[in-house]
C-alpha positions in Angstrom: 130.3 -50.1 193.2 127.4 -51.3 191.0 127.7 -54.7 189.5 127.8 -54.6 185.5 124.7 -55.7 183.8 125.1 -59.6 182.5 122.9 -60.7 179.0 121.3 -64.2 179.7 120.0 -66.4 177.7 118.4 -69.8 178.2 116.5 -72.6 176.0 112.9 -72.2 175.5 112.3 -76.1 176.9 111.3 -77.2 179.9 114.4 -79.2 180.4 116.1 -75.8 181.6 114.0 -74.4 184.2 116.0 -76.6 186.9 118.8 -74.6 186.0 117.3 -71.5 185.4 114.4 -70.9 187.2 113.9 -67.6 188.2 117.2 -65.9 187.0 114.4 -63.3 185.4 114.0 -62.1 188.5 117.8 -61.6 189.8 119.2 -57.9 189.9 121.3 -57.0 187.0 120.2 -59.8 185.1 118.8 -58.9 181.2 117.0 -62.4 180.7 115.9 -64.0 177.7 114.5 -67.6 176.0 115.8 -68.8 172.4 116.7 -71.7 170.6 120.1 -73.5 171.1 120.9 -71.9 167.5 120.1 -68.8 168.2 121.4 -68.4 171.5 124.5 -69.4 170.0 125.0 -66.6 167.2 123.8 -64.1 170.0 126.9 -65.2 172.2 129.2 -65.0 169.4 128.5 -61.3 168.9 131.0 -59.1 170.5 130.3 -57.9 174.1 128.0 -54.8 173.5 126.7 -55.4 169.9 122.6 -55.7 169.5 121.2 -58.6 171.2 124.5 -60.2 172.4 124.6 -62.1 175.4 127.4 -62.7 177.7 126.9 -66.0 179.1 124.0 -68.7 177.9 122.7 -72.5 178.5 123.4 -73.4 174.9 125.1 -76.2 172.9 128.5 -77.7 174.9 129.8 -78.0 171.3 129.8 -74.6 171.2 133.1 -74.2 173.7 134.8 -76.0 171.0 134.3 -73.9 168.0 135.3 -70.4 169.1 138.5 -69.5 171.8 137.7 -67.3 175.0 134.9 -69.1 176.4 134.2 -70.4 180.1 131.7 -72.3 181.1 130.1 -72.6 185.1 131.5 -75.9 186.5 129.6 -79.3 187.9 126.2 -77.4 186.6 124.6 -78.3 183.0 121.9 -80.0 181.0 122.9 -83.8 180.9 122.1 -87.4 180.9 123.7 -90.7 181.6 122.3 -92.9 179.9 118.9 -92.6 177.9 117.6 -88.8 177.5 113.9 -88.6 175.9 114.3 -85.1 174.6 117.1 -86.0 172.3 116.0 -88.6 169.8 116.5 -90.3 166.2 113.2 -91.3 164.9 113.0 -94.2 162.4 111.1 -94.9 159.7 113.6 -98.2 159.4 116.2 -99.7 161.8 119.0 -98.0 162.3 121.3 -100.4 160.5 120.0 -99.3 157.1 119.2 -95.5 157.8 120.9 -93.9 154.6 119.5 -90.4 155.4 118.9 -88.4 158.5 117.1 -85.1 158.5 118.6 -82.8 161.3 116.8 -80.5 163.6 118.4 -77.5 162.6 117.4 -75.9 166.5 120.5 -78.0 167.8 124.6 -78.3 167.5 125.2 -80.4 169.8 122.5 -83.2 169.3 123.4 -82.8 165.8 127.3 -83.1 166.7 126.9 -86.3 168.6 124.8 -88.2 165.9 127.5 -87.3 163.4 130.3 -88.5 165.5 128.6 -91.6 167.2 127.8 -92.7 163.4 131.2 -91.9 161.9 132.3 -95.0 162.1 129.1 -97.3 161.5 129.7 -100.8 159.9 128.5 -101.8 156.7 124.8 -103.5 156.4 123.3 -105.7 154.0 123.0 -103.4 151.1 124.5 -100.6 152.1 128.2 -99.3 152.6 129.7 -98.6 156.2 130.4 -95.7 157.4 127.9 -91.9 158.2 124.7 -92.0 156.5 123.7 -88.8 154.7 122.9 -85.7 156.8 120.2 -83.5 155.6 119.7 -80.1 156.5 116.2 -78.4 157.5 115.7 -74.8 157.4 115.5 -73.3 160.7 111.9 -73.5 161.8 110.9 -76.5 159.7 110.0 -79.6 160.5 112.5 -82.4 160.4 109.8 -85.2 160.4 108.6 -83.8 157.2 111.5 -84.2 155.0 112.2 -87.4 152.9 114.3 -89.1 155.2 115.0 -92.6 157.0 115.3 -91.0 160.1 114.7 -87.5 161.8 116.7 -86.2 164.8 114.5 -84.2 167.0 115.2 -82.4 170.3 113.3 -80.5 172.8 109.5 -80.8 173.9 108.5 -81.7 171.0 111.1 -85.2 171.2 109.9 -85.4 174.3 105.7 -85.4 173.2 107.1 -87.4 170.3 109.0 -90.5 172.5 106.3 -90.6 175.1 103.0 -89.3 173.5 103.6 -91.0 170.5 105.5 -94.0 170.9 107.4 -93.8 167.7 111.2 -95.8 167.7 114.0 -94.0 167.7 117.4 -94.4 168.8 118.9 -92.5 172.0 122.3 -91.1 170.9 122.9 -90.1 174.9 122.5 -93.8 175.7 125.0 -94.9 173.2 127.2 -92.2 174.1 127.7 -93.3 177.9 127.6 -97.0 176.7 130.9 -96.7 174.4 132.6 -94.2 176.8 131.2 -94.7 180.8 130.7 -90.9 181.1 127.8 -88.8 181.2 126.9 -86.7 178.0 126.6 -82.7 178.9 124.2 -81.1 176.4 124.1 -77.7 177.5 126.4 -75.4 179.5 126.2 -72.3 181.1 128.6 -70.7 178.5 130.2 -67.6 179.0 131.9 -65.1 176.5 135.3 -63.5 176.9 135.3 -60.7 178.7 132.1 -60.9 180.1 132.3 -59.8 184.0 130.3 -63.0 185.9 132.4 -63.3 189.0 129.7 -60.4 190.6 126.3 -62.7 189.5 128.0 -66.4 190.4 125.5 -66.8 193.0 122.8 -65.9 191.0 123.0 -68.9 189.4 123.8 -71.0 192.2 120.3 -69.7 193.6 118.3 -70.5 190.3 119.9 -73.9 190.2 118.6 -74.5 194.0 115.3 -73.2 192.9 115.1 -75.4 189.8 116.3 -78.7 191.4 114.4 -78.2 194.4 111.2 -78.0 192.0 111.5 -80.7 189.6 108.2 -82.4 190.2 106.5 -79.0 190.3 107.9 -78.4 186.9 107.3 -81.9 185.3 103.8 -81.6 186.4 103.2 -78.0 184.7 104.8 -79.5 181.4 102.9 -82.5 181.3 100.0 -80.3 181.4 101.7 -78.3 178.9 103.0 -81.0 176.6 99.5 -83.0 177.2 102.0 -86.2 178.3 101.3 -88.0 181.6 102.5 -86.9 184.5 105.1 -89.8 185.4 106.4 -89.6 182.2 107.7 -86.0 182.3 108.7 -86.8 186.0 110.6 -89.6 185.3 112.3 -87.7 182.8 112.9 -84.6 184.8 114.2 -86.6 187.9 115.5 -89.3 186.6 116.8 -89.1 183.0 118.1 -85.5 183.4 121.2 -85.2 185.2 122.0 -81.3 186.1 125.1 -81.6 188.6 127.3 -83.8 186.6 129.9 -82.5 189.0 133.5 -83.9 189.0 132.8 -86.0 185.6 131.6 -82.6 183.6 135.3 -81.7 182.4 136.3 -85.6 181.3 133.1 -86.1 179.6 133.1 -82.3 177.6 137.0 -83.4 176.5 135.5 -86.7 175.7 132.5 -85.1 173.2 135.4 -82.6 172.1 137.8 -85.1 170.7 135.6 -87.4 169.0 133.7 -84.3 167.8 136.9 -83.2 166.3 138.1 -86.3 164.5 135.5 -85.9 162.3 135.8 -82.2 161.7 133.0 -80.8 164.2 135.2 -78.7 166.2 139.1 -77.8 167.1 140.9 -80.4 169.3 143.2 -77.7 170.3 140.1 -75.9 172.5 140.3 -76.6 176.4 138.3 -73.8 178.0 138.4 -72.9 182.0 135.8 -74.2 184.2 134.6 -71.5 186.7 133.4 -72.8 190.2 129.7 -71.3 191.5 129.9 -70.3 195.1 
């Protein structure tokens, strides 16, 4: 019996291709690239609908927000410690930052910033606690806005931290310094009902792929991005962690809790890992 067709969707950035390479190529596959955001709104769509996809690399908040999902276990997009595509760019030190545009492309970046600053003491002139969170339209620039800080993610963090220089703070760094555990941005998340069990090792064979060609691929996006190669291969191979393995599920319940005392997702939300062959 023929496999069902699976919708697949992936981030436009480089940062995925060592878990996705190639997947446009595996049988019964419909593949396709779009921001975080967007990804996300396509996988909430019922099974069927126009444009929805049954399982995408997208924002780990996401598995928080809506019951049903799965995600593929010891596989995703993470760091431990500093991770240059993720970034806070200041126009002042972080102490005083009253305002923060948001790159509206991102949940999860978004998600941790808000919950890593929940709590942030008070400064010389200014009260404790979040500063103000502004919201970009899709598409725009957050660098643009009248802000003390801009969060940024993707390439263009990435062409911003090392082609520019420009401070910033590294939320992912903070992250594994208050809690020892690595930070998963991205999972392979999968909708309810959607039949994977017959593709599993489709993705197991685009993750081989991908690893096995991390300096290939930092070296086509440094001539992409215009950055120097050992900067997008230090990044690639050293920054990005993509088999988080055994840690993946304490460090997801980890972002889930403290995402949820400050009202960014549902506590209550444990969703089942699925093993790849």
């Amino acid at each position: 019996m023929q496999s069902p067709r699976l919708a697949v969707g992936s981030v436009p950035y480089f940062v995925g291709r060592p878990l996705d390479l190639g997947l446009e190529d595996e049988p019964g596959l419909d593949f396709r690239r779009e921001p975080p955001a967007v990804l996300v709104e396509r996988l909430r769509r019922p099974r069927g609908a126009e444009g929805a996809l049954d399982v995408a690399l997208v924002s780990s908040i996401e598995l928080f927000r809506q019951p049903g999902y799965r995600y593929l276990d010891s596989v995703a997009v993470a760091g431990r410690g500093f991770v240059g595509s993720v970034q806070v760019f200041l126009r002042r030190p972080l102490a005083e930052v009253r305002t923060i545009a948001l790159d509206p492309a991102s949940r999860t970046a978004e998600a941790l910033v808000r919950t890593l600053l929940a709590d942030r003491p008070p400064a010389p002139g200014r009260s404790g606690g979040p500063p103000e969170f502004l919201t970009v339209p899709f598409g725009a620039d957050p660098r643009a806005a009248d802000a003390d800080a801009w969060l940024r993610i993707g390439d263009v963090a990435l062409a911003e931290t090392v082609g520019e220089g420009l401070p910033a703070w590294n939320p992912s760094e903070e992250w594994t310094r208050r809690t020892g555990l690595p930070f998963v941005f991205a999972a392979w998340i999968v909708a309810p009902g959607a039949p994977i069990e017959s593709h599993l090792a489709a993705f197991r064979r685009a993750h081989r792929r991908g690893t096995g060609a991390k300096r290939a691929l930092a070296d086509d996006a440094a001539r992409a991005l215009g950055l120097r190669e050992a900067a997008c291969r230090e990044y690639l191979e050293v920054e990005c962690l993509y088999e988080p393995g055994a840690s993946m599920r304490a460090a997801l319940r980890a972002f889930r809790d403290g995402a949820a005392r400050v009202g960014l997702c549902d506590a209550a939300l444990d969703p089942e890992p699925i093993a790849l062959p």
